[in-house]
Structure formats: C-alpha cells, structure tokens
N, C-alpha and C positions, 0 to 999 in steps of 0.2 A: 756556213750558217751553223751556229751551236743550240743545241739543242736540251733544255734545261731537264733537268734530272727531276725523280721525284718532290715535290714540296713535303718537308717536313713538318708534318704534325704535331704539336705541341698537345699532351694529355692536358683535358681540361682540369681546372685548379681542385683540390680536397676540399670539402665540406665535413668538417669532423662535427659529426653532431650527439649531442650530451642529452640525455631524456631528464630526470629529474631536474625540473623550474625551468630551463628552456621550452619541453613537450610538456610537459603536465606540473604547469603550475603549482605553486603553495597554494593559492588561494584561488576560490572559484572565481572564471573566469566572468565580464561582466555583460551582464545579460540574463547569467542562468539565474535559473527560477529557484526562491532558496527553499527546503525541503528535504528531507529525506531520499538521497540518491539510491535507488534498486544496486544491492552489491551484484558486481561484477563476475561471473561465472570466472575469472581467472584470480580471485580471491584479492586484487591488488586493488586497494580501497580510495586511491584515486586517479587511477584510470579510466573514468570518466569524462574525469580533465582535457583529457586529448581533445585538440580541433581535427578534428579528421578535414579542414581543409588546409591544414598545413604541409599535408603530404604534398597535393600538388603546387603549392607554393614554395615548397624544397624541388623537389625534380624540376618547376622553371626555371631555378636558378643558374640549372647549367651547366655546376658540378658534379663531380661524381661526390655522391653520401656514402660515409662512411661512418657506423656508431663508434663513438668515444665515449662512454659510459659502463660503471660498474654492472648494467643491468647486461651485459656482454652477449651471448646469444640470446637472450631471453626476447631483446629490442626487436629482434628478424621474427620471434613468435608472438610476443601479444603486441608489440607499439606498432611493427611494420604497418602488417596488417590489419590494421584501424586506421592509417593514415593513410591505407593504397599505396604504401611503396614497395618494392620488389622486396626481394633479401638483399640485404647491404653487407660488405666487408666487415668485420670487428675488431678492433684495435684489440691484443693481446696483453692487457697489462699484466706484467711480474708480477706479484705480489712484494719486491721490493720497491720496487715502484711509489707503494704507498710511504715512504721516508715521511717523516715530519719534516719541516723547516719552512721558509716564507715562498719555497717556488712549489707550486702547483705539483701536485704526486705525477697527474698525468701529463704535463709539459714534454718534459726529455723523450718517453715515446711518440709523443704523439709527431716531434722532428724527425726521430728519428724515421716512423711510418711515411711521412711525406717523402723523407729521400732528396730534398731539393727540390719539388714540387712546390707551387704556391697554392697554399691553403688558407683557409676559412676555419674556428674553429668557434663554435656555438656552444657556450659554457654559461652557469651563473655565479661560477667562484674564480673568473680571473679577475689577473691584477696587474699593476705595472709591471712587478719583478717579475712575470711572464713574458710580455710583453717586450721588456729590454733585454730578457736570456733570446727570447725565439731573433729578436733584431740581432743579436751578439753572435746568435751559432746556428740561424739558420741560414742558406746561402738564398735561398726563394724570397719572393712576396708573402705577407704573412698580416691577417688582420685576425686577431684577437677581440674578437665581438661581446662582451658582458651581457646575458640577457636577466632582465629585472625577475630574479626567482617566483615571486608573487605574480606576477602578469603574463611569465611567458612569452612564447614570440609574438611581437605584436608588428603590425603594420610596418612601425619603422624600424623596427629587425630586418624584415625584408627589403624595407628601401636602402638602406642601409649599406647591406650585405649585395645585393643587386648593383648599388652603384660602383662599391668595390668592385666587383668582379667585371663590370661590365669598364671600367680603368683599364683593368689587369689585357681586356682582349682587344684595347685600341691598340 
C-alpha cells in the first residue's frame, strides 16, 4: 500500500491594492451627506472617503493584501487602520520605476513582487498595455481589475474580483 506524501499547498493568489480612487475615491461617495467634512486628525483631506467596510470585504476575498501604492508605508498607518486590516506587505517601488511611457511605472514590479504567483491587482489607471505585458511576461494568473477613480470599489469590484478568484481555486 503507498502512502501519499504531504499535499501541497498552493499560496493563495496577491491582492495588490492601490489607495488613491480605488479606497478613497475622487468623489464623494453616494449617500454621503453634502457639507463641510470635520478635517481628519491625519491632515489628509480626503480620507473620509474610506468605506471602512471595505476592509472586510478585501480579507473575504481570500488573498493575501498587499499595498501597491505611492502612499507606501503610510497605507499600514492611516488607511489600515480605518479599514480594520492588519499591517499589509508594501510593494517597494524604485524610484526608477516611475519611467514615463504607455506601461504603467508600477507594472514590472509589481510581476516582478508576485514571483509567478497569480495576482489581483486593484488600480484606477490600468490599461490594456498592462494587461498584454503582465499576459506576455508573467507566467501566473493575472486579472488586472480598472476601478472607476470617482466611485471607488464598488459592489461589482467585489463581484468581480471574487469570481475571478473563486476560478482561480476550482
């Protein structure tokens, strides 16, 4: 009789998530009451914006979250924690990184961070030519999610991003 060895574990897919118009919209969110918002004790004049129930509608998804965004540690000190999420990894972008041209500054790390992992990555300024680089050179799964800068993650960001991933682990 043979006796099967451990099952291998597959790390679950990256969530690369971007704050500015993903988390905290261009525009107020709809609902809110319009008026004069009390400034923020952390001086950042729209971080109000945040759904603080987006936090646990990121940790359902599954993945593991990690910030891709310029706000680089800052995200684990004031967004975490309005959202109820632990401290998250931070994608390290070079400052070369920032290159002009039609591919995304943060593209190339952000494959390169995966490693061959299949990721998620929650941005409001991708595009196709991201989209066909990550298909061209990355060897993983890879959805490239647009979120409408103005509205933020909404409803069907999560449906979305949920059915993707929920693909990824049949």
């Amino acid at each position: 009789m043979r006796v099967a060895g451990p099952l291998a574990v597959s790390p679950p897919p990256v969530i690369f998530l971007d704050v500015d118009g993903p988390l905290i919209p261009l525009r107020a969110r709809p609902g809110t009451p319009p008026g004069a918002v009390a400034p923020d004790p952390s001086g950042h004049p729209l971080i109000h914006r945040l759904d603080p129930a987006d936090g646990g509608r990121l940790l359902a998804l599954g993945g593991s979250l990690v910030w891709a965004t310029t706000w680089m540690d800052t995200a684990n000190e004031l967004v975490g924690p309005r959202l109820g999420l632990p401290p998250l990894p931070v994608v390290a972008f070079a400052e070369d990184d920032r290159m002009s041209g039609a591919l995304h500054w943060k593209t190339i790390s952000l494959v390169s961070w995966a490693a061959g992992r299949p990721f998620v990555w929650l941005d409001d300024e991708l595009t196709d030519i991201d989209r066909h680089w990550v298909q061209d050179f990355h060897p993983g799964a890879a959805l490239l999610h647009r979120v409408d800068p103005y509205a933020g993650l909404t409803a069907a960001d999560f449906t979305a991003v949920g059915s993707w991933l929920a693909g990824r682990a049949a």
